[in-house]
PDB file of the backbone (N, CA, C, O) and the ligand in Angstrom, with CONECT records:
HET     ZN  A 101       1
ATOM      1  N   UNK A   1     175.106 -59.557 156.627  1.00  0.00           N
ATOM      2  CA  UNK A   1     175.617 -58.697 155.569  1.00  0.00           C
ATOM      3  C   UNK A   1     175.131 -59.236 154.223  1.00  0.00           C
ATOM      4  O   UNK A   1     175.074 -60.419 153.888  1.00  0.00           O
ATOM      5  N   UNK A   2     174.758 -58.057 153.443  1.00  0.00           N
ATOM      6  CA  UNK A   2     173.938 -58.414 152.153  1.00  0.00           C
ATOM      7  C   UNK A   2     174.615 -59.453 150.837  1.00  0.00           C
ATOM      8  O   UNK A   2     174.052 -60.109 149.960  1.00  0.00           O
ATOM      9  N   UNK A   3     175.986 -59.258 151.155  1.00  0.00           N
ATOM     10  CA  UNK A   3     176.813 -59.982 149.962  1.00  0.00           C
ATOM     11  C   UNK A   3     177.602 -60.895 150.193  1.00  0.00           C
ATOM     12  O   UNK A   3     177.870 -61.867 149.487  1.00  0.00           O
ATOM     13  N   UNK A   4     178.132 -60.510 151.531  1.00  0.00           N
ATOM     14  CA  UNK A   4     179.251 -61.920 151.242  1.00  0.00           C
ATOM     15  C   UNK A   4     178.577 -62.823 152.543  1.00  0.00           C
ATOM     16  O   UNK A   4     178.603 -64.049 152.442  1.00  0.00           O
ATOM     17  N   UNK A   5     178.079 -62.302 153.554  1.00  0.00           N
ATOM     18  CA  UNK A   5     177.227 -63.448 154.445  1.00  0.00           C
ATOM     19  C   UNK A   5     178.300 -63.257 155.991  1.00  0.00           C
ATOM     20  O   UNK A   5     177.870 -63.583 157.097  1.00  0.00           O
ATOM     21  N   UNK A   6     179.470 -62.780 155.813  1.00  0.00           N
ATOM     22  CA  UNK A   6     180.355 -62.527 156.748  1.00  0.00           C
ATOM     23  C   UNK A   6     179.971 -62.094 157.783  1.00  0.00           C
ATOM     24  O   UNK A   6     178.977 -61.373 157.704  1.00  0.00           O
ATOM     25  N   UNK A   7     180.432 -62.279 158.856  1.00  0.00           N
ATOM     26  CA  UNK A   7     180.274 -61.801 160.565  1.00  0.00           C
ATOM     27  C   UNK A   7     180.683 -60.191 160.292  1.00  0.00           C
ATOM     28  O   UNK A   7     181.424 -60.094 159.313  1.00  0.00           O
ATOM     29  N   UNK A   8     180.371 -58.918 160.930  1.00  0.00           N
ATOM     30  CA  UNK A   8     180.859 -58.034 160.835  1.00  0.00           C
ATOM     31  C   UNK A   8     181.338 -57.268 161.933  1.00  0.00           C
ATOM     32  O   UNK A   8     180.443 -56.963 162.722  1.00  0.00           O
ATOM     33  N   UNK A   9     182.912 -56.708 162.335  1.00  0.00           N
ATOM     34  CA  UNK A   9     182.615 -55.850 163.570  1.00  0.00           C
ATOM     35  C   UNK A   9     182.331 -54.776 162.709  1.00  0.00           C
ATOM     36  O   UNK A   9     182.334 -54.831 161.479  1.00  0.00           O
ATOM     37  N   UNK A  10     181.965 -53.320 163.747  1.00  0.00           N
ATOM     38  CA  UNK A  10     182.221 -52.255 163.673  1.00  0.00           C
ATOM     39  C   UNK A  10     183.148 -51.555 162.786  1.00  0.00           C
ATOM     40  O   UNK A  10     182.692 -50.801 161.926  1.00  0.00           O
ATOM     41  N   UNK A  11     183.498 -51.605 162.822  1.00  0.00           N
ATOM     42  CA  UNK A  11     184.839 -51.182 162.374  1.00  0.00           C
ATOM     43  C   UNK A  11     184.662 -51.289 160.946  1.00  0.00           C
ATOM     44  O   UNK A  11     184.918 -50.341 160.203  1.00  0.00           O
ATOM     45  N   UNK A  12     184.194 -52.511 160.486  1.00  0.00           N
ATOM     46  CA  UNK A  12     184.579 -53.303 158.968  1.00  0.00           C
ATOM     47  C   UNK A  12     182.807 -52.727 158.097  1.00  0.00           C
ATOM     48  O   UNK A  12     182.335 -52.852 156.967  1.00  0.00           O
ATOM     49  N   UNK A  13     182.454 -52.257 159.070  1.00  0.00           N
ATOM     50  CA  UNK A  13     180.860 -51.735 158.557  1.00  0.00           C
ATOM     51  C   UNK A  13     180.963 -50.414 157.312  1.00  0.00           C
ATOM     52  O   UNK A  13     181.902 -49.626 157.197  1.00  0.00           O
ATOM     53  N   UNK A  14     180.040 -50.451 156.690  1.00  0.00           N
ATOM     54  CA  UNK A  14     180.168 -48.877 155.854  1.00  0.00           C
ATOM     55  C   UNK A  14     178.428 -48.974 155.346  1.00  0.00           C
ATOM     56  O   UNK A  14     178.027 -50.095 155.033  1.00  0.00           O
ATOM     57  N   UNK A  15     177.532 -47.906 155.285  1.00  0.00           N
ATOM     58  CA  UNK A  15     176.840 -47.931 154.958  1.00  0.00           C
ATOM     59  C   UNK A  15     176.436 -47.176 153.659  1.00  0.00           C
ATOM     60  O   UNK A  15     176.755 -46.028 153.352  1.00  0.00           O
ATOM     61  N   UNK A  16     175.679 -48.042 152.967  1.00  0.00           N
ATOM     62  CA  UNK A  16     175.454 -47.817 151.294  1.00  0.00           C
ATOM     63  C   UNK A  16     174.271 -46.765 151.083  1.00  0.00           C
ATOM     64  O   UNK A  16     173.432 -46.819 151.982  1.00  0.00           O
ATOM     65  N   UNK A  17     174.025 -45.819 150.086  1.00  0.00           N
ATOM     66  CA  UNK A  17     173.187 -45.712 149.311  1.00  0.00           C
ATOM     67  C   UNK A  17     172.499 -46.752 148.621  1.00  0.00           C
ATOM     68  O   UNK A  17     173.404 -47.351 148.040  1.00  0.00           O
ATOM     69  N   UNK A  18     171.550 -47.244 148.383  1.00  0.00           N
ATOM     70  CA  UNK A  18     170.799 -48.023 147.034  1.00  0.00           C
ATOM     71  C   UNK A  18     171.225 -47.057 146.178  1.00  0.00           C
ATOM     72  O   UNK A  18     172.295 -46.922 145.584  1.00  0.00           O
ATOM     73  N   UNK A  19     170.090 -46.313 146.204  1.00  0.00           N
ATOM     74  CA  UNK A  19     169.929 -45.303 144.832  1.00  0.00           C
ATOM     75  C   UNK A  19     170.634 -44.412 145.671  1.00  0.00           C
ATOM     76  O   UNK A  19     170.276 -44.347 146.846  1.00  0.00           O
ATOM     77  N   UNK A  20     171.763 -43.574 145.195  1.00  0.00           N
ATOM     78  CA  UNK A  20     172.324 -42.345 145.595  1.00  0.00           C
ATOM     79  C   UNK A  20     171.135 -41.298 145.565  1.00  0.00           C
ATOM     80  O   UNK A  20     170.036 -41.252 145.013  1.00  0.00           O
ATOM     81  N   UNK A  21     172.010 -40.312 146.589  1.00  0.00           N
ATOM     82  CA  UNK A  21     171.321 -39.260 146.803  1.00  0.00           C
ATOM     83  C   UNK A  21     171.314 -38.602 145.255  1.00  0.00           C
ATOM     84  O   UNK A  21     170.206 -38.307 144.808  1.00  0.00           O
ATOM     85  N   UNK A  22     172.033 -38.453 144.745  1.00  0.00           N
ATOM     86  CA  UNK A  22     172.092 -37.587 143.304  1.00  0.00           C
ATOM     87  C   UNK A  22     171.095 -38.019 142.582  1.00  0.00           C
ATOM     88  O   UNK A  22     170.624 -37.277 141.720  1.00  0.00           O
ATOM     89  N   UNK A  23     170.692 -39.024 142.748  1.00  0.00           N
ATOM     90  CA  UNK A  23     169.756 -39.795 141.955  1.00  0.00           C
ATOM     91  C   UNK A  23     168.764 -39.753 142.399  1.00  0.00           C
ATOM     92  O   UNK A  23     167.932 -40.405 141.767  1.00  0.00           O
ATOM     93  N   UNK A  24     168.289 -39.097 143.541  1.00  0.00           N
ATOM     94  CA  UNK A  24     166.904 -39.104 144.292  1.00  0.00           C
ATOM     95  C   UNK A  24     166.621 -39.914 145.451  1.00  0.00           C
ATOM     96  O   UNK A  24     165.653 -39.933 146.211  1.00  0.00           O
ATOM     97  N   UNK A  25     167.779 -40.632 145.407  1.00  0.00           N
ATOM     98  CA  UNK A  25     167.880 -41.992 146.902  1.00  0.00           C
ATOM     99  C   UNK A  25     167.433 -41.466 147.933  1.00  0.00           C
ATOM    100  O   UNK A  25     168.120 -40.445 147.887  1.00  0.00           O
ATOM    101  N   UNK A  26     166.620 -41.307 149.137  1.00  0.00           N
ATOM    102  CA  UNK A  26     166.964 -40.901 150.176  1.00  0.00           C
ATOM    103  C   UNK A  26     167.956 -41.355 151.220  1.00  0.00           C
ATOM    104  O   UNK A  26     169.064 -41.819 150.950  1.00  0.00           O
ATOM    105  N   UNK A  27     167.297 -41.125 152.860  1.00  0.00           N
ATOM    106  CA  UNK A  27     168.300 -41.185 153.578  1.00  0.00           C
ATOM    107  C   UNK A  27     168.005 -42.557 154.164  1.00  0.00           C
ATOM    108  O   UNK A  27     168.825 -43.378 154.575  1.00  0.00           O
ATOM    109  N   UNK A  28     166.761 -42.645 154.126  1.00  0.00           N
ATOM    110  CA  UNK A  28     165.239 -43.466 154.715  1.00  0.00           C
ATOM    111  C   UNK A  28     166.163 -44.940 154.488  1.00  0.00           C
ATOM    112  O   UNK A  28     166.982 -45.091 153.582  1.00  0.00           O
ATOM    113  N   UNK A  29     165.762 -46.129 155.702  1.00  0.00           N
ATOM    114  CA  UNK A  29     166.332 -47.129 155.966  1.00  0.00           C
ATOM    115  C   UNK A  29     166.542 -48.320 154.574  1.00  0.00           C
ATOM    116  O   UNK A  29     167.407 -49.037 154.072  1.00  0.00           O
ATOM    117  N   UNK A  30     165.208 -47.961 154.413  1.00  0.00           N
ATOM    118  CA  UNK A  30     164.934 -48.643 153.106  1.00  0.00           C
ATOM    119  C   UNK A  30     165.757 -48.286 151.698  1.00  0.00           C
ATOM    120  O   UNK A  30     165.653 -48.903 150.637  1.00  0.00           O
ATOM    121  N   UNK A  31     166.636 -47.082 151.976  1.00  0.00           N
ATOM    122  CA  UNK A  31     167.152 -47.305 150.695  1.00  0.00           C
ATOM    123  C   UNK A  31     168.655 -47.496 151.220  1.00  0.00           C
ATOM    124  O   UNK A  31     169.447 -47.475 150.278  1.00  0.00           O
ATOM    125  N   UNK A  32     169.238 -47.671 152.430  1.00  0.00           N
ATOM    126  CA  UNK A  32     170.281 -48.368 153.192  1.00  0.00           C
ATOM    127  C   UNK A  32     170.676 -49.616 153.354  1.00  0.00           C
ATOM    128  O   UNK A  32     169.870 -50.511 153.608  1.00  0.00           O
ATOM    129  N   UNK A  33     172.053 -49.833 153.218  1.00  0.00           N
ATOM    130  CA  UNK A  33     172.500 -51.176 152.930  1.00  0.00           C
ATOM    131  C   UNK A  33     173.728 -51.040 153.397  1.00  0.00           C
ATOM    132  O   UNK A  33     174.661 -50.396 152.918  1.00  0.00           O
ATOM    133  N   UNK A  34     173.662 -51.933 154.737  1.00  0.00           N
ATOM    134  CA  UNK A  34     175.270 -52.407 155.394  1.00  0.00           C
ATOM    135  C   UNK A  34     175.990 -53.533 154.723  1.00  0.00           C
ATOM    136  O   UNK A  34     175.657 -54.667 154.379  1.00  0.00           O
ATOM    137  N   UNK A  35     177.417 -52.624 154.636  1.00  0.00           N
ATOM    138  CA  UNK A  35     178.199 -53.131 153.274  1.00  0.00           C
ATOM    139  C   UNK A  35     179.731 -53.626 154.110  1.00  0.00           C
ATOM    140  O   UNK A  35     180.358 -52.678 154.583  1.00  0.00           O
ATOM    141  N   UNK A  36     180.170 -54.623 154.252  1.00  0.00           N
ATOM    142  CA  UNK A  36     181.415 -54.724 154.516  1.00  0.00           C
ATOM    143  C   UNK A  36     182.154 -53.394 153.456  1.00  0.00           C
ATOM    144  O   UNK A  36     181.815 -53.077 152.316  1.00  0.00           O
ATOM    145  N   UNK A  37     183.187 -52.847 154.270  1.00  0.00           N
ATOM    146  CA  UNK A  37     183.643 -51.418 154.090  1.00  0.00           C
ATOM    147  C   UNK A  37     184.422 -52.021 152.523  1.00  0.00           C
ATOM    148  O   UNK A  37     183.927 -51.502 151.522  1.00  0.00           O
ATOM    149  N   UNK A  38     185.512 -52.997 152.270  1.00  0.00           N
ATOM    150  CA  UNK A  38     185.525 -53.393 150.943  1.00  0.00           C
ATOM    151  C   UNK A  38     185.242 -54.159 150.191  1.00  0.00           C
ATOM    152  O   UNK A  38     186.046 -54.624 149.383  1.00  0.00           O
ATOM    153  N   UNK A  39     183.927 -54.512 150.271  1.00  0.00           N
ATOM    154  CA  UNK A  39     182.483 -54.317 149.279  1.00  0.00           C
ATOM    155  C   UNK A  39     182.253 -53.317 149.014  1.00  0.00           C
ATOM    156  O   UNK A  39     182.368 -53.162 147.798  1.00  0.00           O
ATOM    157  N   UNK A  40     181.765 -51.883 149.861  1.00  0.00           N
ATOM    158  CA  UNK A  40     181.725 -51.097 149.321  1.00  0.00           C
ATOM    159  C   UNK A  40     182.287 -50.023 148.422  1.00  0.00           C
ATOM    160  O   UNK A  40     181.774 -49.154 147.718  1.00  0.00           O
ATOM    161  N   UNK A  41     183.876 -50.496 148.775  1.00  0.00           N
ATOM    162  CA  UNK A  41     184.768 -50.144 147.877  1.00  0.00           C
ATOM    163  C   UNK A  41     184.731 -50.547 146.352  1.00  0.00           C
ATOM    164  O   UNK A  41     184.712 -49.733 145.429  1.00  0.00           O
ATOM    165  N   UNK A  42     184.723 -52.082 146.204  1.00  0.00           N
ATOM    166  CA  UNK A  42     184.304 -52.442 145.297  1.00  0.00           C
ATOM    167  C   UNK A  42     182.896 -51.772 144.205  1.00  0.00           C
ATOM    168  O   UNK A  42     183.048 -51.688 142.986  1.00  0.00           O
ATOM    169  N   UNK A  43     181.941 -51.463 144.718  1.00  0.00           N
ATOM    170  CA  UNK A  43     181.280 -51.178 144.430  1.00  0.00           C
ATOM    171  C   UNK A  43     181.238 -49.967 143.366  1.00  0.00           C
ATOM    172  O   UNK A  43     180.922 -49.802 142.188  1.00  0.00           O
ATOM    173  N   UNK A  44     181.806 -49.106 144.600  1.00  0.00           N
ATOM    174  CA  UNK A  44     182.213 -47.540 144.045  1.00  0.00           C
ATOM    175  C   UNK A  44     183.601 -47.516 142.969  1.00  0.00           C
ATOM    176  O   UNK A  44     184.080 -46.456 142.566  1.00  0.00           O
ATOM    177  N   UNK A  45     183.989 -48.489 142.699  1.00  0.00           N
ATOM    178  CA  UNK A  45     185.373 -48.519 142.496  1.00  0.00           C
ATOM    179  C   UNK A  45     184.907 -48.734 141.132  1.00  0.00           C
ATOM    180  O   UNK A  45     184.003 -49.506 140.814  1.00  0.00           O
ATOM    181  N   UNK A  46     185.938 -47.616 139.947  1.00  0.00           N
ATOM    182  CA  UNK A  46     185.879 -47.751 138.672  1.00  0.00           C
ATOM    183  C   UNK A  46     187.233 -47.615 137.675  1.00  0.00           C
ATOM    184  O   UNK A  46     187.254 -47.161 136.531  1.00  0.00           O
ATOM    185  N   UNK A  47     188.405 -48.175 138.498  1.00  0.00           N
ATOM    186  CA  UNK A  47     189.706 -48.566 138.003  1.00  0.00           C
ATOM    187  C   UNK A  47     189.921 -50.395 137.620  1.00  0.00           C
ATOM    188  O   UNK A  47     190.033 -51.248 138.501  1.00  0.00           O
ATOM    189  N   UNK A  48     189.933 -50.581 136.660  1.00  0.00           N
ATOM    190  CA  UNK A  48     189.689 -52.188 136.276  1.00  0.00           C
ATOM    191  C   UNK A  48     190.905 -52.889 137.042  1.00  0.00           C
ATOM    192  O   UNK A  48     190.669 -53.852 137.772  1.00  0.00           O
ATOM    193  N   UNK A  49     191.705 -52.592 136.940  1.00  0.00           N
ATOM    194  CA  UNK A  49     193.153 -53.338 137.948  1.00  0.00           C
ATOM    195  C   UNK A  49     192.373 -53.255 139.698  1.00  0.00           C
ATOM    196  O   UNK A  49     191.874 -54.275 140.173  1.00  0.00           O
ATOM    197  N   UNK A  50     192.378 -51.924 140.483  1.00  0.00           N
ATOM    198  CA  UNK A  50     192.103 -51.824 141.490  1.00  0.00           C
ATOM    199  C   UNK A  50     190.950 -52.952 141.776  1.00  0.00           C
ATOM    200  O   UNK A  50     190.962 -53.433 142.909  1.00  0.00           O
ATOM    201  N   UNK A  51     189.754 -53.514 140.675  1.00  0.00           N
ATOM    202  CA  UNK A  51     188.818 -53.639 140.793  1.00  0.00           C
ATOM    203  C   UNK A  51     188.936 -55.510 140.987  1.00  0.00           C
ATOM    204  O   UNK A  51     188.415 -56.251 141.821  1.00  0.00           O
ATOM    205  N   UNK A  52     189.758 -55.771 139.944  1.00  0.00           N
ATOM    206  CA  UNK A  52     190.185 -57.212 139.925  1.00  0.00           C
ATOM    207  C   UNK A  52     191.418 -57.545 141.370  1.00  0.00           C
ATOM    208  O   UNK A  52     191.458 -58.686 141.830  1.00  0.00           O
ATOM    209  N   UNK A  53     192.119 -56.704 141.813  1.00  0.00           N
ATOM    210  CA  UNK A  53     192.926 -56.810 142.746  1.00  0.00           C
ATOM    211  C   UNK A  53     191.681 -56.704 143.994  1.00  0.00           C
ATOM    212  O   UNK A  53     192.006 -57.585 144.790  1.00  0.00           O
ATOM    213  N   UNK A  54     190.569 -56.110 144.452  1.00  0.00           N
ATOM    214  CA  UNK A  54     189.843 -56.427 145.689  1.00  0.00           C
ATOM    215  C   UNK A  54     189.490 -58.082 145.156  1.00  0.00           C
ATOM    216  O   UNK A  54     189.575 -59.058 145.902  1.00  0.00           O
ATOM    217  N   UNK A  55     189.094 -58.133 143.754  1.00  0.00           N
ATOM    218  CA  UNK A  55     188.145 -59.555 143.708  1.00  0.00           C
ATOM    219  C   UNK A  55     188.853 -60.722 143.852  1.00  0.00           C
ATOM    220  O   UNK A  55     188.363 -61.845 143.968  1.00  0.00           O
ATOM    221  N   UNK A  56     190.042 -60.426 143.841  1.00  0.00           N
ATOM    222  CA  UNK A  56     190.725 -61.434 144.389  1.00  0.00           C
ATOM    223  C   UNK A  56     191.328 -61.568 145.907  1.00  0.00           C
ATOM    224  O   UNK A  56     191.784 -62.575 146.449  1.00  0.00           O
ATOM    225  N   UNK A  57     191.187 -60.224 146.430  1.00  0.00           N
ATOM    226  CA  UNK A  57     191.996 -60.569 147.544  1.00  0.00           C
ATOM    227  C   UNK A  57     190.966 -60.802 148.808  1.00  0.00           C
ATOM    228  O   UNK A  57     191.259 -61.169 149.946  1.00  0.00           O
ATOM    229  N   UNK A  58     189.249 -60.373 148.087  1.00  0.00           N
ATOM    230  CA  UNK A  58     188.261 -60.821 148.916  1.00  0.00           C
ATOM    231  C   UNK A  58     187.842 -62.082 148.830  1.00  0.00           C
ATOM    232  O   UNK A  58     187.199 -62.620 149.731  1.00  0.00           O
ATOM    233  N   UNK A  59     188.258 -62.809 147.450  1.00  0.00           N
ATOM    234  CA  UNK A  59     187.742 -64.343 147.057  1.00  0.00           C
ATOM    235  C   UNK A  59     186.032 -63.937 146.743  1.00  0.00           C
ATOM    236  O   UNK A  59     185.008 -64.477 147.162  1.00  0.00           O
ATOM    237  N   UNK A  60     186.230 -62.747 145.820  1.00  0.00           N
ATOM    238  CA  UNK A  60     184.734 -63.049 145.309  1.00  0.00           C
ATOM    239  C   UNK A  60     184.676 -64.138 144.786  1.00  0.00           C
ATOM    240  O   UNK A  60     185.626 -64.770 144.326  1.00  0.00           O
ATOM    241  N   UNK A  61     183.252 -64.536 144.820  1.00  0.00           N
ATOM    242  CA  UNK A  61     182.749 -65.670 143.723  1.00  0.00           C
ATOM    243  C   UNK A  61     181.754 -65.064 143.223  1.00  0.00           C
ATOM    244  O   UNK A  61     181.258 -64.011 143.624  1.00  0.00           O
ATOM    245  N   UNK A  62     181.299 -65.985 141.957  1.00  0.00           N
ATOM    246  CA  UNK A  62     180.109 -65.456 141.001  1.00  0.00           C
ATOM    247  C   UNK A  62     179.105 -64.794 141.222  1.00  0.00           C
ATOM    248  O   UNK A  62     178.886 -63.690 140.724  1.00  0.00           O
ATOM    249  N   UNK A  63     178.248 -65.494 142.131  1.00  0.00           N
ATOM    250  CA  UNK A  63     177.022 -64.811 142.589  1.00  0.00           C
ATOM    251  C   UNK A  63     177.465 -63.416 143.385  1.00  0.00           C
ATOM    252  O   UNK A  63     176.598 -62.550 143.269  1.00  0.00           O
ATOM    253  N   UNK A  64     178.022 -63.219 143.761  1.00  0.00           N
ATOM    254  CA  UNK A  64     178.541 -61.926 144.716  1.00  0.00           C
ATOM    255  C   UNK A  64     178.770 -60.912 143.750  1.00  0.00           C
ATOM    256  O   UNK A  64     178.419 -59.742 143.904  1.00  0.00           O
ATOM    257  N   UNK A  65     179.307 -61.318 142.844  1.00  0.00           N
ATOM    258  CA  UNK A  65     179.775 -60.584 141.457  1.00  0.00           C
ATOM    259  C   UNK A  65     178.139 -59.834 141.105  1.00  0.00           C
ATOM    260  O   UNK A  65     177.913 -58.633 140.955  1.00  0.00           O
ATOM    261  N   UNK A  66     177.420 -60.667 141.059  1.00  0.00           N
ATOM    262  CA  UNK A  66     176.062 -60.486 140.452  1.00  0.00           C
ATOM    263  C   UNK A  66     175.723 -59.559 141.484  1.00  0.00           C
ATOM    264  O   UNK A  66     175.485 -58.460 140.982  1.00  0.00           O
ATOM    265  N   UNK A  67     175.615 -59.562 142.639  1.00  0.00           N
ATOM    266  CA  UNK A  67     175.030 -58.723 143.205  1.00  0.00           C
ATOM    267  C   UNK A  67     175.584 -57.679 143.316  1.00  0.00           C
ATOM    268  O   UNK A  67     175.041 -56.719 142.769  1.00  0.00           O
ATOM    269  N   UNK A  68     176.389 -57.539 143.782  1.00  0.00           N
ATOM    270  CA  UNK A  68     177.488 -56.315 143.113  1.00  0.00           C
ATOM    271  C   UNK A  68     177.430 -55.085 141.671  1.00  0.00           C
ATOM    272  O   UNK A  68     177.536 -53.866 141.534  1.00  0.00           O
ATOM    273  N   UNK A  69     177.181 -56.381 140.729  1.00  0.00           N
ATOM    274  CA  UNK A  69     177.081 -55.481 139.772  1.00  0.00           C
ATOM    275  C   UNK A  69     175.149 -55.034 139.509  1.00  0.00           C
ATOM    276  O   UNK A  69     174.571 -54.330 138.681  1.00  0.00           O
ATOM    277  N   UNK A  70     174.697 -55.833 140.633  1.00  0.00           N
ATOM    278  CA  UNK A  70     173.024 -55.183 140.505  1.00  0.00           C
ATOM    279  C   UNK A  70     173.373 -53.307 141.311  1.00  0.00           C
ATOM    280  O   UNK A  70     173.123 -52.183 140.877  1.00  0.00           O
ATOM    281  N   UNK A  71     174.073 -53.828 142.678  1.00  0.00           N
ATOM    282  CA  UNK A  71     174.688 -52.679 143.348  1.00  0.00           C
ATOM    283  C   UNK A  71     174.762 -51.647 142.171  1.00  0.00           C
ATOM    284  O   UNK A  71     174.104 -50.625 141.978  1.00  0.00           O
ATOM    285  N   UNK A  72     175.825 -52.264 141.399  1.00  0.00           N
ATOM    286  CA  UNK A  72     176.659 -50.591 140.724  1.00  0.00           C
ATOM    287  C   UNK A  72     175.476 -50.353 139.544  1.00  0.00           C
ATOM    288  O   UNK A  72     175.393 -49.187 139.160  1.00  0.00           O
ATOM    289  N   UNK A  73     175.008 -50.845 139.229  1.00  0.00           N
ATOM    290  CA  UNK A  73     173.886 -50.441 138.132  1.00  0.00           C
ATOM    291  C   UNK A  73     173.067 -49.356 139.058  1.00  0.00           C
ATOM    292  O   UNK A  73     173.213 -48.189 138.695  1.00  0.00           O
ATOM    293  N   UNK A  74     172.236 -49.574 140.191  1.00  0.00           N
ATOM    294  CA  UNK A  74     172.015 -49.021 140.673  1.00  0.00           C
ATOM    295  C   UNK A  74     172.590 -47.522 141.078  1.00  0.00           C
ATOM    296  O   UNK A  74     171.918 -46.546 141.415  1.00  0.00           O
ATOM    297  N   UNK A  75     173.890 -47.612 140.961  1.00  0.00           N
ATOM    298  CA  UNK A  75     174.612 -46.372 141.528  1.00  0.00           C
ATOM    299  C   UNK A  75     174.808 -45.530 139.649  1.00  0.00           C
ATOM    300  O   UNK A  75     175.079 -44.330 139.612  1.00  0.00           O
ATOM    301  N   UNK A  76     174.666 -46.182 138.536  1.00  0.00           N
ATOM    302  CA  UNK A  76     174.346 -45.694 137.559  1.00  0.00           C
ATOM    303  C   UNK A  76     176.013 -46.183 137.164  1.00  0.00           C
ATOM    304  O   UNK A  76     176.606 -45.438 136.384  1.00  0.00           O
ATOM    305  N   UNK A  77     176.546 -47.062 137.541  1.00  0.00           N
ATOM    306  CA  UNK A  77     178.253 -47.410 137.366  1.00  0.00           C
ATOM    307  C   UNK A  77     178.030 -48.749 136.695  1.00  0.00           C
ATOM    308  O   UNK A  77     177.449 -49.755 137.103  1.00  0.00           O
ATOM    309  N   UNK A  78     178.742 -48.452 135.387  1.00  0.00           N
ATOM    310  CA  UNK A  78     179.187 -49.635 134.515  1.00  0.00           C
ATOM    311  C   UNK A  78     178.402 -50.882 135.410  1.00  0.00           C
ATOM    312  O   UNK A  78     178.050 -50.617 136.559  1.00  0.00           O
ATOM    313  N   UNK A  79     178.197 -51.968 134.957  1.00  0.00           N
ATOM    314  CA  UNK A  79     177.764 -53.187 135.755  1.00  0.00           C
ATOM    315  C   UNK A  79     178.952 -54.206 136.087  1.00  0.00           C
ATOM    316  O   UNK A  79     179.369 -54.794 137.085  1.00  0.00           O
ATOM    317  N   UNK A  80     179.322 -54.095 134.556  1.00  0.00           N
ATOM    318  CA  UNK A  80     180.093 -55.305 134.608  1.00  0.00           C
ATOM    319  C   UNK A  80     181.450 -55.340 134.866  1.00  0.00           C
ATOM    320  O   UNK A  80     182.152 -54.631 134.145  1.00  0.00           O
ATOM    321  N   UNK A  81     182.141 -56.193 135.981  1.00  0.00           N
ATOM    322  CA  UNK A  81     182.995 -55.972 136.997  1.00  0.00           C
ATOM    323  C   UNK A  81     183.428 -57.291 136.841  1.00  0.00           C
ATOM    324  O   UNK A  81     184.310 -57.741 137.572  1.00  0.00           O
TER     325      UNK A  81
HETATM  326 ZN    ZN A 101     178.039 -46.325 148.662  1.00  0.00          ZN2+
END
């Protein structure tokens, strides 16, 4: 898994856009990214409480942060998280 390095079942999987479709992303593998399901929440997520309540209850750390907010730039969402 691209961010936090975690084992994943099924279950806990969600798969990403890079670049959204709105944005021209396709569907194509290459612009796909298996996301622990809240990571990807995080990601999409643009309530500042909701946003600090995953980062703590996932134990982000810094660098994860960073990638994350490369994520939401990408999705055209605020960066900084
Ligand atoms: Zn997504």
């Amino acid at each position: 898994m691209r961010i936090t390095g975690m084992f994943l079942s099924a279950s806990e999987v969600h798969c990403h856009h890079y670049i959204p479709s709105h944005l021209g992303g396709s569907d194509k593998f290459n612009n796909l990214r298996i996301l622990h399901k809240e990571i990807h929440k995080l990601i999409h997520q643009t309530d500042t409480t909701t946003i600090y309540t995953l980062i703590n209850n996932l134990g982000i750390t810094e660098p994860m942060v960073q990638k994350i907010n490369q994520y939401r730039k990408q999705c055209g969402l605020e960066p900084s998280i």
